[in-house]
N, C-alpha and C positions, 0 to 999 in steps of 0.2 A: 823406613817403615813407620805407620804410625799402629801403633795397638790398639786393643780395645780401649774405647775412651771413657776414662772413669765419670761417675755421678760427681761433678765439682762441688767442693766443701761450700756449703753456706753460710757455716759461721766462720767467724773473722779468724784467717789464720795469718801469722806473724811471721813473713822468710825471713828465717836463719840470716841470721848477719855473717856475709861472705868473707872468707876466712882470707881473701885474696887482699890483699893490701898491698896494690899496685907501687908502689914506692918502695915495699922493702922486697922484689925480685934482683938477684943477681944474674949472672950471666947464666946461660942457655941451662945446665944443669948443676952450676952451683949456686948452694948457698949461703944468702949474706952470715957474716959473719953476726955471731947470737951477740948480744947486751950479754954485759957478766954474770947478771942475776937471772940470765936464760940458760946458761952456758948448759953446753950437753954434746955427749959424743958427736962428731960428724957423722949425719945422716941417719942418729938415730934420735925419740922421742927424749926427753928429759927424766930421769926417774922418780917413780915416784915414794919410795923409799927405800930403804937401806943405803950401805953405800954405794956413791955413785964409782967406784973401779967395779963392779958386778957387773952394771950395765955395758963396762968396758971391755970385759971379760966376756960376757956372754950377749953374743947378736940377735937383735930383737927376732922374732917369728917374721916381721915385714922385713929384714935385710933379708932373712935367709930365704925369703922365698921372692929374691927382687929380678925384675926382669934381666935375663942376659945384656951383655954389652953389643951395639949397635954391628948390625952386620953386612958389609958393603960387598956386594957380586955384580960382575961383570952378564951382561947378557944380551943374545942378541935373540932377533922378532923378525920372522920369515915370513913377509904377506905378500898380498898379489903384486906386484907392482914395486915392490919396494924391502929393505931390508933395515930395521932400525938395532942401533947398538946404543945401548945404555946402561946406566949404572941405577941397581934396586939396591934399597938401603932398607932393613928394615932393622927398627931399633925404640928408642924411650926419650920421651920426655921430663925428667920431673918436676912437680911444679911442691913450690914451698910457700908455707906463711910468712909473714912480715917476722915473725920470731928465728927465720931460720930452719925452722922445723918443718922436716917432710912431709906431705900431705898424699899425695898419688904419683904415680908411673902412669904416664899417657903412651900408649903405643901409636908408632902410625909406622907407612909403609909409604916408603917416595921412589919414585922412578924419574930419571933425568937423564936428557936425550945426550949421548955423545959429542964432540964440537962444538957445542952451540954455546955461543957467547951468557954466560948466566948476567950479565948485565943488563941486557935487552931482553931474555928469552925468556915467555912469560911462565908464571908457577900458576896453578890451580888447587885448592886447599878442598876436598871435598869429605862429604859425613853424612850420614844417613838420620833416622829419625827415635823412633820408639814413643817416648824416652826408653833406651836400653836395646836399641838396632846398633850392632856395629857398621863397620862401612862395607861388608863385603858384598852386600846386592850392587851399590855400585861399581865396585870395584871388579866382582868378578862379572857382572851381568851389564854393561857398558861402556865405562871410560878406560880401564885398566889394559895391559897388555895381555893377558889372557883372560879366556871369558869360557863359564860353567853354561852349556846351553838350559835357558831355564822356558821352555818349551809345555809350560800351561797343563794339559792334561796326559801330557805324555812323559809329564816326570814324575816321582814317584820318590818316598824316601829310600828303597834299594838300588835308585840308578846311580850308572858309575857318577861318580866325582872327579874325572878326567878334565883337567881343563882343556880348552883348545886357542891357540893362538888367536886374538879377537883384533878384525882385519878393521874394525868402528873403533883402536883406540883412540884416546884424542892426543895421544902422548907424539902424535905428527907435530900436534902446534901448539904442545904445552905442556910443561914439564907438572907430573903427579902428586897427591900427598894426600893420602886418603887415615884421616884420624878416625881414630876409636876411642869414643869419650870413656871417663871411669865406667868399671864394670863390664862394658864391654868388649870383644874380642878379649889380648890379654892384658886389657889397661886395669890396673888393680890401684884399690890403696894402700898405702903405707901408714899414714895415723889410725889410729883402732878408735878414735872415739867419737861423740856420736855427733857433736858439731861439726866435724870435719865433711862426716856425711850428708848431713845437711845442708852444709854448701855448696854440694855441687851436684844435689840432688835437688835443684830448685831452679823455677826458672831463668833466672840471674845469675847465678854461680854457676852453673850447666856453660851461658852466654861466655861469660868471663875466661872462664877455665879452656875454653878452645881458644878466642882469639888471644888469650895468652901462650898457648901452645905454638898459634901460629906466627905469633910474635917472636918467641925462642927460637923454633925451626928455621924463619928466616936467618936469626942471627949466625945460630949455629952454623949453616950452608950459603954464608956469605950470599944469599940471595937481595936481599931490605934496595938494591935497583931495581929489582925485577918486578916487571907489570904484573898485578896480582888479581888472582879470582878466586871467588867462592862459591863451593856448590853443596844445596844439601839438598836430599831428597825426606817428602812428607812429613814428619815434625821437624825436619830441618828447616820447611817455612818459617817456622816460628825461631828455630836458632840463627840462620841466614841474617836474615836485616839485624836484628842484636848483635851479632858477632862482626858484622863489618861494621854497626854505630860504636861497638869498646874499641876497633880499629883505629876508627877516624880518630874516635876522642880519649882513647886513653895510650895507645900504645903507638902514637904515631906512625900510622899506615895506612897507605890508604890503597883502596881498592878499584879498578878498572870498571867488573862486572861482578854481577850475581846470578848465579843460575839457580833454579827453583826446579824440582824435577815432585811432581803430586804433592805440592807441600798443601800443609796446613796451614793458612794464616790469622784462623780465627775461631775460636772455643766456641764461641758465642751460639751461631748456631746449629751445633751439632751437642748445646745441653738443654736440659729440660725442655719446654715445649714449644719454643721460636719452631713459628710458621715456615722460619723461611731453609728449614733443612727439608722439608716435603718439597717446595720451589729449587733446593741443592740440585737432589736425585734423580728427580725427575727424569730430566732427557740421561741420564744414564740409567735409569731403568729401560724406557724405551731402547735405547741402540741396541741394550743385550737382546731384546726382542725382534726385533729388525734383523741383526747379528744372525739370529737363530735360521733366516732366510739368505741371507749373502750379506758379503762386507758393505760394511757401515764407515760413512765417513763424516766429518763433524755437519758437513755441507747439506748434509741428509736428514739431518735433526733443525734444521732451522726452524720448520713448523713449527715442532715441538717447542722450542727455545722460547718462540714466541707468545704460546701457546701459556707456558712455565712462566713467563712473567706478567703477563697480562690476563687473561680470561680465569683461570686458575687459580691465582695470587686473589684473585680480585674473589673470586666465589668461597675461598679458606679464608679470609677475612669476613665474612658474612659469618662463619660459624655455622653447627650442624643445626640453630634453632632454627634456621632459613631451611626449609626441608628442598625447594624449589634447586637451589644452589647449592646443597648437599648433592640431593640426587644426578645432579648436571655435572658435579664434580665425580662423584664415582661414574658414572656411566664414561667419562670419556677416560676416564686413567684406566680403567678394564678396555676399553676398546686399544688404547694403545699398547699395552703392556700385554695383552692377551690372557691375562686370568682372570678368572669367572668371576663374575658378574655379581652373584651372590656375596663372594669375599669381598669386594669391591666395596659395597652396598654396606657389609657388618663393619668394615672399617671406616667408613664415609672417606672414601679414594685418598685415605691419608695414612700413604704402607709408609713406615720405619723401614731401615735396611733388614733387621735380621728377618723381617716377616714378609717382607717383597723376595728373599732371597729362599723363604721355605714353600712361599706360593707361586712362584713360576714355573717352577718343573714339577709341582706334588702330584701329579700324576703318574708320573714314572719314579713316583721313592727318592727323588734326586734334591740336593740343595745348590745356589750356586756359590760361587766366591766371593768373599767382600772384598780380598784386593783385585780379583779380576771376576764379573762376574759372567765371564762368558764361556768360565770352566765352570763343568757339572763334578758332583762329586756324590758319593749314596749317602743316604740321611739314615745314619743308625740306628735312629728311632723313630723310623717313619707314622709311626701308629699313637708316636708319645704325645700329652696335650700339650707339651711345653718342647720348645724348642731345646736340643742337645747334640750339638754336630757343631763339627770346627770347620775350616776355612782349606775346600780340598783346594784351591790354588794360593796358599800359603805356607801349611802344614807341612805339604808333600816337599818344601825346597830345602826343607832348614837341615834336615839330615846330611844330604849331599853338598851343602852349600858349606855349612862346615867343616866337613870333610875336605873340603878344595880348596878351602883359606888355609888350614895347618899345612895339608901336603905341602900346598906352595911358600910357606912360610918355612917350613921346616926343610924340605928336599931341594926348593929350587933357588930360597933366598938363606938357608943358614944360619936360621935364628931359631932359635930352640927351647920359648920357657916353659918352665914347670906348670901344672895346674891346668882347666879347660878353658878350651876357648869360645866365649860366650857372642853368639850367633843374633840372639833373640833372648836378652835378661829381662824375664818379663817381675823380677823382683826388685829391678830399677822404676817403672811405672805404678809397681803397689807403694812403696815409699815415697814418692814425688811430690815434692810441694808447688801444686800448680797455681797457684799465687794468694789474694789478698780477697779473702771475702769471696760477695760476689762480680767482684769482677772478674772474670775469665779471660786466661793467656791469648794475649792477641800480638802479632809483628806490624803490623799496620803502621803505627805511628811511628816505629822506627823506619819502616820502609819510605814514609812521607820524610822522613828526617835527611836519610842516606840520600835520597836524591835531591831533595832539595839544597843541601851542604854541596855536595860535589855534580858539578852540570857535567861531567862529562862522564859518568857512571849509568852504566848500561844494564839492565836488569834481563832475564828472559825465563821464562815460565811455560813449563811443558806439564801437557797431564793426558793421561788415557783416559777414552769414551765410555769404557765399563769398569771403572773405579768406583768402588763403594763406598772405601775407606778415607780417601777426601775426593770425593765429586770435582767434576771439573766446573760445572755450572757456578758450583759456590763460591770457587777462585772468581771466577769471570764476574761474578756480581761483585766481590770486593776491590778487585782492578777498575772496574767502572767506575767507584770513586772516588778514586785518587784524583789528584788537582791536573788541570789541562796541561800545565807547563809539562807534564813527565811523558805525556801521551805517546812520543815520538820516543823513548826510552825505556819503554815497556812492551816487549812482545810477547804474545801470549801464543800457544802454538796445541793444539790435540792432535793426536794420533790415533789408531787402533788399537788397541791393547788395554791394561788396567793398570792400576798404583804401578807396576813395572812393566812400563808400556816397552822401554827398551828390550824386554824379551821377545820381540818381533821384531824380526831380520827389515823389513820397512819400516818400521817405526824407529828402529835404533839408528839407521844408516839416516833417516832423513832429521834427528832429533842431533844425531853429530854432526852434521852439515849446517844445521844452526846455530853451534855451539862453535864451531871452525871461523865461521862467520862473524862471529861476536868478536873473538879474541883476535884474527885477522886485521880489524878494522883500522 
């Protein structure tokens, strides 16, 4: 998930210097032994005064509230065709400083198919976005063995939270591991102070602290032969290519493929007033309007595509002192998108999302969705001058989506921690240090890095036609370019649907046939 996107800092900010000191990790979840003049209980901070038999005697607040011990169940998956047995582990990572000293509990959730050779049989490491999404949109809404139907305007924060056996898992041709960075679901810290959070609340330490995670997990499940992938969905763009470049290069691993599911790859132009987020939108403002007449398929927007890059492009570059090219500009974005003329005309045809999203439907009091906006939803304050209405095809999933990662965590895998489990931390994105100045978080160059180091690394990149929240347009202009050698390595693919295009039963079943596909090969 990607959240609402902050105003990026313009004056120079400094990332927190990463607490991870790749040299002093031990094995999977211990740690190295402290220097003398570090020394301090196992697994707790160092005191900071009195004597140190007190801190012996009495368990810091982070032990006593540390996640259960790793919990391994048997289970078996009844689909059309077929019967899969496998073993769900759900359990902790901890990751430590170079001192020895605890830092967080990373939770994840791995499923691994029964039989199958773990030496050949490949793993898939996946993770969602925010900053402060846990993994469960992917997990419960398409790769995972059960899936929460997440069904657009028909769901609701009171619908059941039932999962249903989900017959698109991918756990046919690859075995699971679906992380929850700090903060979210119930990956928690254990250091209280405020450098520790800092590290891994930053673009780099965020990076780090996964492919570290997924470095330990290998070791831990004797996996480190096993053909490996990574997949994140929408700010996972941005973690995705970082998290397999600290693979290659710090934590010796290397990786097969990358899957990309609505990521974000680039800050740039979704801040301040780059042209080129009106050229993003665009053809996904249209499909929703099209949409509104019958299904839309990317094939159907070529006009428009072309349209967005050329004629368009060309007249927003001219600016509104060009009144010629203003007016030629609004005239044709009302004609496509179907709102009036006049709106059109007052914005000079250049809608931002939340304002294309309150002038589509305001005739009937409705707003649409930024992760899909082809669900309607009532605008509270239809009458208000300022926009005040949240996102009815995001809002309505988080109640029940929650609710269906504990049941299954708790009834159907046997792990049981204390404290909530966070669905949508949206107080992970208010503290984020999204990088240095101005320049704005971008995966780009690590993406040019990853493929170019390893030729035989396979990338694949899906996104839905009524996505507000990363456009697919804007993917597809930053894939354009990339250097020719990778051309053949890089699939780009649209479906029906929005930021969680896999909540359509065709969209999910043909988005897992590309993903089968890949790791098949």
């Amino acid at each position: 998930m990607v959240t609402n996107l902050p105003v990026l800092r313009r004056t120079v900010l400094v990332l927190a210097v990463s607490a991870f000191a790749l040299a002093g990790f031990a094995r999977a979840d211990d740690p190295p032994k402290p220097r003398p003049e570090t020394a301090a209980p196992s697994g707790q901070k160092g005191s900071r005064g009195g004597p140190q038999n007190a801190s012996q005697a009495s368990p810091s607040a982070a032990e006593l509230h540390r996640l259960p011990p790793d919990s391994t169940t048997k289970q078996t998956l009844d689909l059309p065709g077929r019967t899969l047995n496998f073993a769900a582990t759900a359990g902790s990572i901890r990751v430590f400083d170079g001192k020895g000293e605890p830092l967080a509990d990373i939770a994840y959730t791995s499923y691994e198919l029964d039989g199958a050779d773990r030496a050949t049989r490949p793993v898939t490491f996946l993770f969602n976005g925010g900053p402060g999404a846990s993994s469960a949109w992917l997990q419960f809404g398409a790769a995972g063995p059960w899936r929460l139907p997440l069904d657009g305007e028909a769901l609701s924060p009171s619908a059941s939270p039932e999962v249903k056996p989900n017959a698109e898992t991918w756990l046919d041709f690859t075995d699971l591991v679906f992380i929850d960075p700090v903060s979210t679901g119930y990956s928690r810290f254990v250091a209280s102070s405020e450098d520790a959070r800092k590290s891994f609340y930053s673009v780099d330490g965020d990076a780090n602290s996964i492919a570290l995670v997924i470095r330990r997990w290998l070791e831990k499940h004797d996996r480190l032969t096993s053909p490996k992938y990574v997949a994140g969905e929408s700010y996972g763009g941005i973690r995705g290519p970082k998290v397999v470049r600290q693979l290659q290069l710090q934590h010796g691993v290397g990786v097969r493929g990358l899957i990309m599911v609505s990521p974000l790859l680039d800050f740039r132009e979704f801040t301040g007033t780059s042209l080129l987020q009106y050229v993003a939108t665009l053809p996904s403002y249209v499909a929703v309007a099209r949409e509104a007449k019958g299904p839309v398929k990317r094939a159907d927007l070529a006009d428009v595509e072309a349209y967005a890059r050329g004629e368009f492009l060309t007249d927003l570059v001219k600016g509104e002192a060009d009144k010629e090219a203003t007016n030629r500009l609004a005239y044709k974005v009302a004609e496509l998108t179907g709102i009036d003329q006049a709106v059109s005309r007052r914005l000079a045809g250049r809608f931002d999302v939340g304002e294309f999203r309150r002038e589509f439907d305001r005739k009937n009091g409705k707003v649409t969705g930024r992760y899909d906006a082809s669900v309607r939803g009532f605008d509270p304050y239809p009458d208000s001058s300022s926009s005040r209405f949240g996102d009815p095809s995001g809002d309505s999933l988080q109640a029940p989506l929650t609710s269906a990662a504990v049941d299954v965590l708790t009834r159907k895998l046997n792990w049981r921690p204390d404290g909530s489990y966070e669905v949508l931390n949206g107080a992970v994105e208010g503290n984020w240090d999204f990088g240095r100045g101005i320049n704005p978080p971008q995966s780009v160059s690590e993406l040019r890095q990853i493929l170019a180091t390893d030729a035989k690394l396979n990338v694949l990149v899906g996104h839905g036609l009524f996505d507000l929240a990363t456009p697919y347009f804007g993917t597809k202009r930053v894939l354009d370019q990339l250097p020719a050698f990778v051309t053949q390595r890089v699939k780009f693919v649209v479906y029906p649907g929005g930021h969680m295009f896999y909540s359509r039963d065709g969209s999910r079943q043909a988005f897992r046939s590309e993903v089968e596909a890949m790791i098949r090969e």
